[in-house]
Biopython code that builds the backbone (N, CA, C, O; Angstrom):
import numpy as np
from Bio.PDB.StructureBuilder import StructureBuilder

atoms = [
    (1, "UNK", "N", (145.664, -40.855, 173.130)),
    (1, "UNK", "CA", (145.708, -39.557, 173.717)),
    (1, "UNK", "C", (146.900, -38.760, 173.175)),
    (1, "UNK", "O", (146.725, -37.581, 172.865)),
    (2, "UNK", "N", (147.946, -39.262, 173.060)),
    (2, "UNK", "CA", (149.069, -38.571, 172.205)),
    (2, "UNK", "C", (148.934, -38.500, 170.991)),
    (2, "UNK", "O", (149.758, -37.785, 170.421)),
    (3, "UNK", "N", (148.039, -39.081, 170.267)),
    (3, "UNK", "CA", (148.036, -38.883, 168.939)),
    (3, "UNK", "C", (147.190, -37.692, 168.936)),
    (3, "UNK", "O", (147.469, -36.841, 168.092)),
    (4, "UNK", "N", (145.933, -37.409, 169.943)),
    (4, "UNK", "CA", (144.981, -36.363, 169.826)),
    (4, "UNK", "C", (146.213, -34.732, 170.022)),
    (4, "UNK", "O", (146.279, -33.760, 169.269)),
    (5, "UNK", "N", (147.026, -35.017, 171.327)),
    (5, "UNK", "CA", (147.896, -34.210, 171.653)),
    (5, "UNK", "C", (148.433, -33.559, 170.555)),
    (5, "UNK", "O", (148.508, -32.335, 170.449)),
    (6, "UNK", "N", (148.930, -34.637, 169.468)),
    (6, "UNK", "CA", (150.076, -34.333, 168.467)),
    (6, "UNK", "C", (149.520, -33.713, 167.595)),
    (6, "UNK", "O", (150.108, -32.814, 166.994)),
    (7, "UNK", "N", (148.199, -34.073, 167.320)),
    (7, "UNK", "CA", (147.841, -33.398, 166.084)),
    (7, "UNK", "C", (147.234, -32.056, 166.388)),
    (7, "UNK", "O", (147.184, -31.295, 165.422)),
    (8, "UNK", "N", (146.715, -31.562, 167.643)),
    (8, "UNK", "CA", (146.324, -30.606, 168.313)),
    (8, "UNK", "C", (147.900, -28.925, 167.992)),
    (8, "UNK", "O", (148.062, -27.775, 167.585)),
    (9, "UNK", "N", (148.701, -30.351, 168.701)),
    (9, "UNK", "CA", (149.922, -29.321, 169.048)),
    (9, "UNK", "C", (150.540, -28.886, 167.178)),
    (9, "UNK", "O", (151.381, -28.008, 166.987)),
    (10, "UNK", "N", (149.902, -29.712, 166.020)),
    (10, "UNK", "CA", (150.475, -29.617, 165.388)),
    (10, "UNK", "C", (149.839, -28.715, 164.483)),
    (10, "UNK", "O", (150.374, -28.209, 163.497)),
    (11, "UNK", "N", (148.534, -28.525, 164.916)),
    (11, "UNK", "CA", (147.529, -27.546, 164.083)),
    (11, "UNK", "C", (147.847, -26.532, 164.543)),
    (11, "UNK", "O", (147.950, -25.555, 163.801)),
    (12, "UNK", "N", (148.094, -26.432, 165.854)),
    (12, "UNK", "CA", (148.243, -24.834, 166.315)),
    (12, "UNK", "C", (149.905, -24.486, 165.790)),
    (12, "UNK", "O", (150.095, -23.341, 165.379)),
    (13, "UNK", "N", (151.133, -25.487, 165.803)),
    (13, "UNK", "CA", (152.145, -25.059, 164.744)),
    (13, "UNK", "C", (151.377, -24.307, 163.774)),
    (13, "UNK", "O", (151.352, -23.077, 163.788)),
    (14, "UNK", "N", (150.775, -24.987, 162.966)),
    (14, "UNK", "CA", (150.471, -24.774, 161.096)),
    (14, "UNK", "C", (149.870, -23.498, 161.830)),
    (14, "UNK", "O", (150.712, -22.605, 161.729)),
    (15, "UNK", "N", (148.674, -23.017, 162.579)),
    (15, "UNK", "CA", (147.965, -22.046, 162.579)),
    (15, "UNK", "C", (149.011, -20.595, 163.116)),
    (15, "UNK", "O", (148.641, -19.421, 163.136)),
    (16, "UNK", "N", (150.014, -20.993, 163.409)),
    (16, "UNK", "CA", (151.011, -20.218, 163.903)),
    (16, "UNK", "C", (151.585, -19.499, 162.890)),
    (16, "UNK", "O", (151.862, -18.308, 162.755)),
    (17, "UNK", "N", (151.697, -20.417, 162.247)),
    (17, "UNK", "CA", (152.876, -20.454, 161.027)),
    (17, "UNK", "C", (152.250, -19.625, 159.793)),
    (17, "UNK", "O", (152.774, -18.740, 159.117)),
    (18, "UNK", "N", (150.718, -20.302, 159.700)),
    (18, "UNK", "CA", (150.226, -19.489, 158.782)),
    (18, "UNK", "C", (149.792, -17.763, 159.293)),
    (18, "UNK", "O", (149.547, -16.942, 158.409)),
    (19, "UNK", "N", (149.739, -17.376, 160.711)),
    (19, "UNK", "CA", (149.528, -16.420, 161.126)),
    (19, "UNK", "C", (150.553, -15.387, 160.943)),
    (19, "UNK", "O", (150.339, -14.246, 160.535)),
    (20, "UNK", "N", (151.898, -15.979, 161.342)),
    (20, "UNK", "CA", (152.846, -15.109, 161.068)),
    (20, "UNK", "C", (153.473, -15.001, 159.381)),
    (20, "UNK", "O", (154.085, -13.981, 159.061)),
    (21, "UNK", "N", (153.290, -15.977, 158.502)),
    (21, "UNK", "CA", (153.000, -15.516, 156.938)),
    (21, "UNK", "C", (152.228, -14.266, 156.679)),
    (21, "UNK", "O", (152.632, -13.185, 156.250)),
    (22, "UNK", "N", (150.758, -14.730, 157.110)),
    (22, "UNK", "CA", (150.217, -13.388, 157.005)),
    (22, "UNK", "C", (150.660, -12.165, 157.170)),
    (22, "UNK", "O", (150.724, -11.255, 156.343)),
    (23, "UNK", "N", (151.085, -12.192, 158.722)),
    (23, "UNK", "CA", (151.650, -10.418, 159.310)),
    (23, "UNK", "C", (152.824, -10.302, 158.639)),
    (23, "UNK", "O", (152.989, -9.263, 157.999)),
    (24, "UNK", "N", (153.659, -11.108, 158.636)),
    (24, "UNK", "CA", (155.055, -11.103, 157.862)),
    (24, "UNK", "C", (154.100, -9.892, 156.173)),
    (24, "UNK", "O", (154.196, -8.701, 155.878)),
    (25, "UNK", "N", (153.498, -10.792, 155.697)),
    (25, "UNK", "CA", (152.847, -10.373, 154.443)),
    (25, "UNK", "C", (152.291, -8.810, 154.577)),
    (25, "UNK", "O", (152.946, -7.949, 153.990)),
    (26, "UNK", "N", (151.238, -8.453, 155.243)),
    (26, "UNK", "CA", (150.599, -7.220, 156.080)),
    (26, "UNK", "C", (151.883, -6.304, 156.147)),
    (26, "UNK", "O", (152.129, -5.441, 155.304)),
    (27, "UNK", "N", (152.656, -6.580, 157.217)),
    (27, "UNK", "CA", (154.224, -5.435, 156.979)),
    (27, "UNK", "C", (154.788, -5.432, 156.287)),
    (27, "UNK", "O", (155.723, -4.632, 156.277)),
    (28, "UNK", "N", (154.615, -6.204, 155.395)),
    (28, "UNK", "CA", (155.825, -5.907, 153.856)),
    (28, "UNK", "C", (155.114, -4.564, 153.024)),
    (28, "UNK", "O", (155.686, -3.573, 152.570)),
    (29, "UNK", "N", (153.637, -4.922, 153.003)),
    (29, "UNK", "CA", (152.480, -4.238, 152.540)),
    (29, "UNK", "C", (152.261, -2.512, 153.150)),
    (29, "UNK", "O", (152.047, -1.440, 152.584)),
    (30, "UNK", "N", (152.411, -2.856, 154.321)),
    (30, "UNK", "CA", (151.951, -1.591, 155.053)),
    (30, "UNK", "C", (153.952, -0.439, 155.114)),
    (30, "UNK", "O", (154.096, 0.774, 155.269)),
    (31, "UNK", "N", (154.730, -1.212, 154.974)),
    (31, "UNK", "CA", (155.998, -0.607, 154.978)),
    (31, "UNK", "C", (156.724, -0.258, 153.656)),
    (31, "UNK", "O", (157.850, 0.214, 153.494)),
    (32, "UNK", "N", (155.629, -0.674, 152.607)),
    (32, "UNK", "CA", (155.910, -0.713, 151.230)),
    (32, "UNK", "C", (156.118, 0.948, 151.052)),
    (32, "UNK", "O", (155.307, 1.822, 151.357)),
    (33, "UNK", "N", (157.625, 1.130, 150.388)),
    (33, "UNK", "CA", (157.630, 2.814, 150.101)),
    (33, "UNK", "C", (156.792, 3.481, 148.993)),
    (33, "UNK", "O", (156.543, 4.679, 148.854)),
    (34, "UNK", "N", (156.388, 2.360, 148.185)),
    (34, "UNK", "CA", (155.651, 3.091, 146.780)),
    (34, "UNK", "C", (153.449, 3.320, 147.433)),
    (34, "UNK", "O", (152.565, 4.176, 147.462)),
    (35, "UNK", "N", (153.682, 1.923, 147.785)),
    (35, "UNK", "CA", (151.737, 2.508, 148.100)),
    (35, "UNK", "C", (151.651, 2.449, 149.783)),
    (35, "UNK", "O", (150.797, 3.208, 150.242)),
    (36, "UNK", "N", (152.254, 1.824, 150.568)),
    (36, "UNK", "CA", (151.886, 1.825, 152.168)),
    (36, "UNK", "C", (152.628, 2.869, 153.117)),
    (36, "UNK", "O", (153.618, 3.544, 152.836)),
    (37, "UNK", "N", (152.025, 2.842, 154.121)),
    (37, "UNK", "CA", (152.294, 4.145, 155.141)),
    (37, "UNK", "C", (154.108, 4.291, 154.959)),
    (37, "UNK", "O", (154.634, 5.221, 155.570)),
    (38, "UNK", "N", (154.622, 3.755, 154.476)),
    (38, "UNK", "CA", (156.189, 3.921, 154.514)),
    (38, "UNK", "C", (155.928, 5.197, 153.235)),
    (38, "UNK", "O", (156.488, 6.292, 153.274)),
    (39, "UNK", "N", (155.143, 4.843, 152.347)),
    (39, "UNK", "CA", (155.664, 5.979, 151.232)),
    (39, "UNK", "C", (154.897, 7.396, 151.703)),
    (39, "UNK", "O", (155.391, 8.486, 151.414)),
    (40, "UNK", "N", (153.784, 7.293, 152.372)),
    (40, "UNK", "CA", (153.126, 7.978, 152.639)),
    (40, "UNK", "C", (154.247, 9.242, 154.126)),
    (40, "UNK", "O", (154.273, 10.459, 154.310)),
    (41, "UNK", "N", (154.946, 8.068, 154.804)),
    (41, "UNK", "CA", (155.647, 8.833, 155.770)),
    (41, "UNK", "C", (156.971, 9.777, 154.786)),
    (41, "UNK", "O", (157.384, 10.930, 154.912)),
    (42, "UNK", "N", (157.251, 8.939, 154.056)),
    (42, "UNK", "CA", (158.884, 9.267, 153.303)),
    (42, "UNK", "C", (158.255, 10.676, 152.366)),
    (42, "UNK", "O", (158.845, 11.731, 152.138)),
    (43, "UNK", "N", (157.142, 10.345, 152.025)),
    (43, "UNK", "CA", (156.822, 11.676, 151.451)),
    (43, "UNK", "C", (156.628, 12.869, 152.186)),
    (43, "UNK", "O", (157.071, 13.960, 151.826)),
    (44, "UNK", "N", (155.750, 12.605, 153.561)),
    (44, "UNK", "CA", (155.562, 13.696, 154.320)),
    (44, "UNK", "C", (156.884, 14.463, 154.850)),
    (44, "UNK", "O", (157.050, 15.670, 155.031)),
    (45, "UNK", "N", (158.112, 12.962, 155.113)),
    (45, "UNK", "CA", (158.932, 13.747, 155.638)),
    (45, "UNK", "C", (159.937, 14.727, 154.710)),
    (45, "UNK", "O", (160.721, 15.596, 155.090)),
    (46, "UNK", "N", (159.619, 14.258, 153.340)),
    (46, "UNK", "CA", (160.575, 15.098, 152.194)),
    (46, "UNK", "C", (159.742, 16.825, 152.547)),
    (46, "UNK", "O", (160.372, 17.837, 152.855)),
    (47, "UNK", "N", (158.485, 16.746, 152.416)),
    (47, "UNK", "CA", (157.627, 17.866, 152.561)),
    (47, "UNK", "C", (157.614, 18.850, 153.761)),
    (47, "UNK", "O", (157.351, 20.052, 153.788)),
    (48, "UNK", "N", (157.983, 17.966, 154.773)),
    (48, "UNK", "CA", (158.553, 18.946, 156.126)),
    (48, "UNK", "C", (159.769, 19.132, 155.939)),
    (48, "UNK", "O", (160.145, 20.060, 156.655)),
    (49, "UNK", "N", (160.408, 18.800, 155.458)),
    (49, "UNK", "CA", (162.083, 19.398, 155.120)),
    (49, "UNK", "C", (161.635, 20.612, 154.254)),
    (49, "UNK", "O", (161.574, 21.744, 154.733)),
    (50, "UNK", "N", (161.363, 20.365, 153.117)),
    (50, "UNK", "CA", (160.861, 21.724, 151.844)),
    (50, "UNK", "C", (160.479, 22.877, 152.806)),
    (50, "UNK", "O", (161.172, 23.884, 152.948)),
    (51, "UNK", "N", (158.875, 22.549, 153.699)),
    (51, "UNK", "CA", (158.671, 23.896, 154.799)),
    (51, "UNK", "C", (159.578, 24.345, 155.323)),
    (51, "UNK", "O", (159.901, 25.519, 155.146)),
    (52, "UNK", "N", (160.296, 23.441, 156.191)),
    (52, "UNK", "CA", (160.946, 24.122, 157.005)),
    (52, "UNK", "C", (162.158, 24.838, 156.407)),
    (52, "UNK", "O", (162.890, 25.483, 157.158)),
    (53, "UNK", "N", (162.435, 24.755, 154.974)),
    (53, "UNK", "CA", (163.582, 25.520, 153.861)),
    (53, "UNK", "C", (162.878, 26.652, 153.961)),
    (53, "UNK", "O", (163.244, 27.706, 154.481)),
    (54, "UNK", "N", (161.694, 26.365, 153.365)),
    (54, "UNK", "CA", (160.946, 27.763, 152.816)),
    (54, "UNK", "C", (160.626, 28.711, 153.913)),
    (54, "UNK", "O", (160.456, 29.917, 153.736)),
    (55, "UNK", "N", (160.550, 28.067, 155.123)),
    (55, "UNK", "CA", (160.364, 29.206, 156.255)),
    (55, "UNK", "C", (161.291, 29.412, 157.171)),
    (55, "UNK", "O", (161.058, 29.919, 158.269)),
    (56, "UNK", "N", (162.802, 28.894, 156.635)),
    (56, "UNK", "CA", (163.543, 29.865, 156.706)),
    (56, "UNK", "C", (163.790, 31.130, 156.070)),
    (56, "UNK", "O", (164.084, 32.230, 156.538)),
    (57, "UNK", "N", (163.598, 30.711, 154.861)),
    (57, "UNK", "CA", (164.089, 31.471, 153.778)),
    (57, "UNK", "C", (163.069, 33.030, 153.872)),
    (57, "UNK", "O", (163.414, 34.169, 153.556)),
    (58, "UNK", "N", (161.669, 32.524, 154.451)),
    (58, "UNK", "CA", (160.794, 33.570, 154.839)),
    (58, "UNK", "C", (161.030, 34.268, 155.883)),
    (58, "UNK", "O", (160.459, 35.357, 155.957)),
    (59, "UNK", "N", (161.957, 33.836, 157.012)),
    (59, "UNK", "CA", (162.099, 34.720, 158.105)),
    (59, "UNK", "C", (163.501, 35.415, 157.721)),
    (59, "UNK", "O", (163.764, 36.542, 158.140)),
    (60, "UNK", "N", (164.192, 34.848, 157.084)),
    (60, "UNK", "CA", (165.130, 35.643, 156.321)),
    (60, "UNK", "C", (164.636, 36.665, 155.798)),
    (60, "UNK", "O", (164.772, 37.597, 156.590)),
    (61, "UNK", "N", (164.038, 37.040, 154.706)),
    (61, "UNK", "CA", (163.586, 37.812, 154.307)),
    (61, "UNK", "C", (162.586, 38.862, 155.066)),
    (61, "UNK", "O", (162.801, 40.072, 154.994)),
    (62, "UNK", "N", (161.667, 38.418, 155.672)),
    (62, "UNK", "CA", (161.116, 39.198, 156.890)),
    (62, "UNK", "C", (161.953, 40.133, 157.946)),
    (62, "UNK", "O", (161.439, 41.061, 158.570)),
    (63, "UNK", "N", (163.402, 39.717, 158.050)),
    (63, "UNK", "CA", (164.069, 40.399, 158.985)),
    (63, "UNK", "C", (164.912, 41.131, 157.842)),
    (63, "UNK", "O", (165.743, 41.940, 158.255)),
    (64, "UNK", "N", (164.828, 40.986, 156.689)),
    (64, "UNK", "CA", (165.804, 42.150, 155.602)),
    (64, "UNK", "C", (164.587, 43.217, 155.630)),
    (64, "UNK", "O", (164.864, 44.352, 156.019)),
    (65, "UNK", "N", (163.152, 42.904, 155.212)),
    (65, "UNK", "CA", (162.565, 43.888, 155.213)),
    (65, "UNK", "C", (161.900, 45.085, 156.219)),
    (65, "UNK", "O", (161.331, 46.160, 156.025)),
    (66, "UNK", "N", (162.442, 43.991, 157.842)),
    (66, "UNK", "CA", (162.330, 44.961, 158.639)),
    (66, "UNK", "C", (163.259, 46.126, 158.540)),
    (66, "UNK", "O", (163.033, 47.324, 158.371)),
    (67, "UNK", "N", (164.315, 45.483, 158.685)),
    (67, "UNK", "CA", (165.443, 46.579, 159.253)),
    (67, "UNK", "C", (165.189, 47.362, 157.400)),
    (67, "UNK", "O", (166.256, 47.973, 157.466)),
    (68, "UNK", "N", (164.795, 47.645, 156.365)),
    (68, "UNK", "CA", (164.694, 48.335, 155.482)),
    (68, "UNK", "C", (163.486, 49.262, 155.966)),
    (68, "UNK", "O", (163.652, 50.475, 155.844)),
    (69, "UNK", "N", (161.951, 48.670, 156.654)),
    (69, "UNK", "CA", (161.255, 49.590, 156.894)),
    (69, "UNK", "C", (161.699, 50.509, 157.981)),
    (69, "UNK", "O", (161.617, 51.735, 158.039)),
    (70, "UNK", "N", (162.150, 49.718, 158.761)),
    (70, "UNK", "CA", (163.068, 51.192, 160.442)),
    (70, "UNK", "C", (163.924, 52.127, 159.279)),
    (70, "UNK", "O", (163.719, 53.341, 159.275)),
    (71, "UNK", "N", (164.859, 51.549, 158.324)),
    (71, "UNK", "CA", (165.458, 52.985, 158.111)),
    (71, "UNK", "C", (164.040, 53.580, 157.194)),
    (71, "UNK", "O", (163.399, 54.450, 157.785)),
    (72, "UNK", "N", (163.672, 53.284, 156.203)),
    (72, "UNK", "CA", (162.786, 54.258, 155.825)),
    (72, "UNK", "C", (162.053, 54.602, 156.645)),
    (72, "UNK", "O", (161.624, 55.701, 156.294)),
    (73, "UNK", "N", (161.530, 54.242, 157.792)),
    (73, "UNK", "CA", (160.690, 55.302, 158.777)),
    (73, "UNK", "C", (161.526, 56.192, 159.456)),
    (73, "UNK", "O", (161.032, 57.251, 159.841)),
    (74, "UNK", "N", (162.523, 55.989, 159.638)),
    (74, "UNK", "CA", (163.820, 56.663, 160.352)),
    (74, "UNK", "C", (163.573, 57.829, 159.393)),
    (74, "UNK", "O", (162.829, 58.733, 159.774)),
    (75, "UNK", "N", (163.998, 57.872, 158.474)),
    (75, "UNK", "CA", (164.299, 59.175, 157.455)),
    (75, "UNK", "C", (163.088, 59.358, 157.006)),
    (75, "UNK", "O", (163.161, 59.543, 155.792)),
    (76, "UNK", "N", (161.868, 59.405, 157.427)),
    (76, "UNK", "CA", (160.613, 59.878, 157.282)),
    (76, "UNK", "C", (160.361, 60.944, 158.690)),
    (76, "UNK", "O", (159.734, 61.995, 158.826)),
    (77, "UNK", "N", (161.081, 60.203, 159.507)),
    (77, "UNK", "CA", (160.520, 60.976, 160.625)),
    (77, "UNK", "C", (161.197, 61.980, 160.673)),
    (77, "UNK", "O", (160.699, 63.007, 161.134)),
    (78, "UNK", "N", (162.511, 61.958, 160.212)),
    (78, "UNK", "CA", (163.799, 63.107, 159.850)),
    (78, "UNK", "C", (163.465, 64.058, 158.982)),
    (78, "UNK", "O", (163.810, 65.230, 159.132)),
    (79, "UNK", "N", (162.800, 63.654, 158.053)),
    (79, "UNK", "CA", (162.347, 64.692, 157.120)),
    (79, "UNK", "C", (160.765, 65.356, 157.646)),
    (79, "UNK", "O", (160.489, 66.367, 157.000)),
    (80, "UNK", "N", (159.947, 65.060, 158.446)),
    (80, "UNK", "CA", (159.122, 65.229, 159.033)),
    (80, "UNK", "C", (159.668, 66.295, 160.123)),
    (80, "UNK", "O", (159.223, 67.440, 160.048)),
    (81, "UNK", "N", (160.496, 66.018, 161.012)),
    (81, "UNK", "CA", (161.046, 67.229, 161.494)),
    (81, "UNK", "C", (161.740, 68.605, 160.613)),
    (81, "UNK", "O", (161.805, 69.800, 160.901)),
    (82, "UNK", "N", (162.178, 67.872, 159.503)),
    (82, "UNK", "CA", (162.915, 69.223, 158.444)),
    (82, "UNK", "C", (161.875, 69.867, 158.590)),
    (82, "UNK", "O", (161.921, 70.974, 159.127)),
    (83, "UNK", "N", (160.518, 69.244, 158.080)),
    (83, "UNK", "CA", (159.502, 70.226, 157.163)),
    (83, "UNK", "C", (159.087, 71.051, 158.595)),
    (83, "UNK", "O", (159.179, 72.273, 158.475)),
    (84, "UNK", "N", (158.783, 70.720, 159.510)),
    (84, "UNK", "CA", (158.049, 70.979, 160.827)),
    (84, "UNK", "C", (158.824, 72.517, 160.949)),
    (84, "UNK", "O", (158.214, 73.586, 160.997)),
    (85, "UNK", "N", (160.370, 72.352, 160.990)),
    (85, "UNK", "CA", (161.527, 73.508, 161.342)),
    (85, "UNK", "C", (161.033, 74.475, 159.508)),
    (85, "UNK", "O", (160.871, 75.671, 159.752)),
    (86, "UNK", "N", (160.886, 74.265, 158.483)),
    (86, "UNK", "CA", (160.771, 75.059, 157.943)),
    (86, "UNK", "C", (159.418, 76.084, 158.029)),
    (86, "UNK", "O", (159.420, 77.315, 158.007)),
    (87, "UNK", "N", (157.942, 74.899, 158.163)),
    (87, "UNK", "CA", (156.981, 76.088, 158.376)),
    (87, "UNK", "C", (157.118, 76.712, 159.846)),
    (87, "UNK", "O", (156.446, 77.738, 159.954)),
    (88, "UNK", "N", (157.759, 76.385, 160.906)),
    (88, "UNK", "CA", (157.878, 77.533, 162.248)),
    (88, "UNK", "C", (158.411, 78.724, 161.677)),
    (88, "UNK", "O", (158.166, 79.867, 162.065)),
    (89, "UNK", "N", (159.502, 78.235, 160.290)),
    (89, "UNK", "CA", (160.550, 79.485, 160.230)),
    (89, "UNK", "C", (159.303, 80.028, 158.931)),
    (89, "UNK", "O", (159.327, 81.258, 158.990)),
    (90, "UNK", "N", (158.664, 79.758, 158.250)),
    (90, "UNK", "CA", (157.890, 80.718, 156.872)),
    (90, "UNK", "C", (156.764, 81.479, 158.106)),
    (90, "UNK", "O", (156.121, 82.413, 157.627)),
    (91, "UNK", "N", (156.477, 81.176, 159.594)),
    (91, "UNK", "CA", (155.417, 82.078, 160.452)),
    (91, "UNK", "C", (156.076, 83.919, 160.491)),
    (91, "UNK", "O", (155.448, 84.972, 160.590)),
    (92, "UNK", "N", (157.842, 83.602, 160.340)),
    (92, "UNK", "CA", (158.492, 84.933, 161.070)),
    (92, "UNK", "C", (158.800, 85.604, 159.714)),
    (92, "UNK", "O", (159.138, 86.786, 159.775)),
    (93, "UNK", "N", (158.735, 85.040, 158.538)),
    (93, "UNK", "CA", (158.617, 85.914, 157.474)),
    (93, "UNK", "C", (157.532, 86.638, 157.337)),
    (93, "UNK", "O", (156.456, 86.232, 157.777)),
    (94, "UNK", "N", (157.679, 88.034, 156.590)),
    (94, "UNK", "CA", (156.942, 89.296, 156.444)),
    (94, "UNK", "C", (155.982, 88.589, 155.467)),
    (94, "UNK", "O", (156.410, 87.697, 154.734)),
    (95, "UNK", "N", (154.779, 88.946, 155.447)),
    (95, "UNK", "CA", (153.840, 88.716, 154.339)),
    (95, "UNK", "C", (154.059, 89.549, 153.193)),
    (95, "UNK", "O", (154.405, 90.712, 153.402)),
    (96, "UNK", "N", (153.895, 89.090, 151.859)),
    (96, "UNK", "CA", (153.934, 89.524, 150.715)),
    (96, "UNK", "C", (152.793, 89.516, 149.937)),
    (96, "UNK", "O", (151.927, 88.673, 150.171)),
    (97, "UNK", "N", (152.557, 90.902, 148.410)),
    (97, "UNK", "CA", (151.599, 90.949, 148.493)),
    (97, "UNK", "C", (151.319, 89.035, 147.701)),
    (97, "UNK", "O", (152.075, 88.098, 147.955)),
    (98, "UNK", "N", (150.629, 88.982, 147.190)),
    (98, "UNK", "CA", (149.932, 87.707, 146.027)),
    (98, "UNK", "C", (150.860, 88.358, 144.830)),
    (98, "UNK", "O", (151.068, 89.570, 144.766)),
    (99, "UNK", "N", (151.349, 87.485, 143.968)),
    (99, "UNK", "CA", (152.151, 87.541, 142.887)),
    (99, "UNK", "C", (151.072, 88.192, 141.913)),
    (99, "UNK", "O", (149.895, 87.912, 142.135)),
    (100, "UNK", "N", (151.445, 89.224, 140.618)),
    (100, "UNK", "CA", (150.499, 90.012, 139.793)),
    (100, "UNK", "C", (150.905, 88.540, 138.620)),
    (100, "UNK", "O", (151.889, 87.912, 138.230)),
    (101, "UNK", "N", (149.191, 88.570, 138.416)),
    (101, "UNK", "CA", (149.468, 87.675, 136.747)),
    (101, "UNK", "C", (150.357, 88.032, 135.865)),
    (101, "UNK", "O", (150.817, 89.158, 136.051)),
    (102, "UNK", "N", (150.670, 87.579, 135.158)),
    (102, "UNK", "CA", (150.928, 88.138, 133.933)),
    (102, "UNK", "C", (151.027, 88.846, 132.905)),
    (102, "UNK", "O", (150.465, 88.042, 132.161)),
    (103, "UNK", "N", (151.362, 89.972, 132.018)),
    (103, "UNK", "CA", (150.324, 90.288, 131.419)),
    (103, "UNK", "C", (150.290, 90.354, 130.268)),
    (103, "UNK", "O", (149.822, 91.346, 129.709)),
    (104, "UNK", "N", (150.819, 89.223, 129.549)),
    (104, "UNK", "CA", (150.900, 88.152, 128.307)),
    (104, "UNK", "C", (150.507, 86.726, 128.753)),
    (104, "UNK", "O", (151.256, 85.902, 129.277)),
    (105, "UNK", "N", (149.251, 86.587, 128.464)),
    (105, "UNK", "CA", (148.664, 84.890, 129.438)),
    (105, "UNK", "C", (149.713, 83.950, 128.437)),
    (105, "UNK", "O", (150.157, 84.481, 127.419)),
    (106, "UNK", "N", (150.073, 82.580, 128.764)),
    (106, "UNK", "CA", (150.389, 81.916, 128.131)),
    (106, "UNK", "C", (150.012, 80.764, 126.675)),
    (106, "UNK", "O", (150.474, 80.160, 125.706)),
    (107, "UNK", "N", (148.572, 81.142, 127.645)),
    (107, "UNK", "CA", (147.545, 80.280, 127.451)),
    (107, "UNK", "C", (146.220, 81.372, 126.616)),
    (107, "UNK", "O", (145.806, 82.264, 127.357)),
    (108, "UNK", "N", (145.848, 81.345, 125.775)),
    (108, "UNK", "CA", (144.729, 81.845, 125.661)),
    (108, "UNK", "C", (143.653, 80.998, 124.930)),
    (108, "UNK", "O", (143.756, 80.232, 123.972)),
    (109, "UNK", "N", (142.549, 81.391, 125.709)),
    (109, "UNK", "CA", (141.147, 80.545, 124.718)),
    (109, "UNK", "C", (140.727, 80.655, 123.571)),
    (109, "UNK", "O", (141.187, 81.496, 122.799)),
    (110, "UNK", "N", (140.130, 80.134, 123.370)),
    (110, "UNK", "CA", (140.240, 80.026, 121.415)),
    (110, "UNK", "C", (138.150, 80.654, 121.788)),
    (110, "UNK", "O", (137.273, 80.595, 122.650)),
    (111, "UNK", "N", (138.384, 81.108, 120.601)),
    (111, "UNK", "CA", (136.805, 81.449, 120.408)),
    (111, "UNK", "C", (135.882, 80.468, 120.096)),
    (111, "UNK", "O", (136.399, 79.495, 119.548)),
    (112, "UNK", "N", (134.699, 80.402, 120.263)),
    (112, "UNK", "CA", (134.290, 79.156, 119.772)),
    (112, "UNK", "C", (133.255, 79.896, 118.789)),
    (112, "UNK", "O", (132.936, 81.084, 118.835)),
    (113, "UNK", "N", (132.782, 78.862, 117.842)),
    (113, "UNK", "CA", (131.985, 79.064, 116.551)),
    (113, "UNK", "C", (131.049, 80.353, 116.791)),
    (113, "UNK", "O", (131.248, 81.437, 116.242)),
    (114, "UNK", "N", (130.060, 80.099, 117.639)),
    (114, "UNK", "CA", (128.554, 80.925, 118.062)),
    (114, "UNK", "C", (129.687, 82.201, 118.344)),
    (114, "UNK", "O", (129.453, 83.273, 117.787)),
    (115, "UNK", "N", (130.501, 82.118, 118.921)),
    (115, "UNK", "CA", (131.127, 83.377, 119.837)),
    (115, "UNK", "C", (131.650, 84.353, 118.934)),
    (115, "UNK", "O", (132.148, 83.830, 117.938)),
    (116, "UNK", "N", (131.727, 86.298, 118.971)),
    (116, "UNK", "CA", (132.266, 86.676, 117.828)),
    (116, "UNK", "C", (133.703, 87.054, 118.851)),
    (116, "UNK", "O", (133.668, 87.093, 120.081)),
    (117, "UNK", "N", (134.850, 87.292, 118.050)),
    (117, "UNK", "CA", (136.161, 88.049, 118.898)),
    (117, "UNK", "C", (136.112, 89.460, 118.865)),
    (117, "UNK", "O", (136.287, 89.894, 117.726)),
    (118, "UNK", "N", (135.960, 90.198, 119.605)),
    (118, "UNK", "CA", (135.661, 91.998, 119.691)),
    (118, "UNK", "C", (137.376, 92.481, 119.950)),
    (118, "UNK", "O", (137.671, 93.670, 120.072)),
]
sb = StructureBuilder()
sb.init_structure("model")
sb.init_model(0)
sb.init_chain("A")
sb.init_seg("    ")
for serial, (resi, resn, name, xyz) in enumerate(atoms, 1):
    if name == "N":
        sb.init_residue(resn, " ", resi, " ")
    sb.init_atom(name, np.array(xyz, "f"), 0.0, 1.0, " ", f" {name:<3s}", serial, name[0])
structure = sb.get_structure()
């Protein structure tokens, strides 16, 4: 009966032993930085560092180009009032007649072939 015991108790050693080889083996595998979830994490986490650079660097820039669009709307709306104050003031000026052409054009048309010059 102890010999059945011993060799019982001694298989389940070996089956122990070879079980934890295995997993021992499995986590070397699965924690491996070049092909298992270790490289797979070490990469993701290099890649969330990069985002989170780049979107700083984007809200940086997002808040330079705000405060650039407020002043250019600022001095749009400023000059929007200039123009507003100049046509109230061209209503109280006197009308004039229409400017007389010229009367040396600058420009004159050329005759064309069919056409005679009189």
């Amino acid at each position: 009966m102890n010999f059945i015991a011993d060799t019982l108790l001694l298989s389940g050693a070996l089956g122990a032993g070879f079980y934890c080889w295995m997993l021992g083996r499995r986590l070397r595998h699965f924690t491996d930085l070049e092909h298992g979830v270790g490289g797979a994490v070490a990469v993701l986490s290099v890649q969330v560092d990069d985002l989170s650079k780049a979107l700083t660097l984007a809200q940086n820039s997002a808040k330079g180009a705000i405060s650039t669009i407020e002043d250019v709307n600022q001095r749009g709306e400023q000059t929007a009032q200039r123009l507003e104050l100049l046509l109230g003031s061209m209503h109280d000026l006197p009308q004039s007649p229409p400017p007389k052409p010229p009367s040396n054009p600058f420009f004159v048309r050329q005759a064309e072939q069919g056409e005679q010059a009189s």
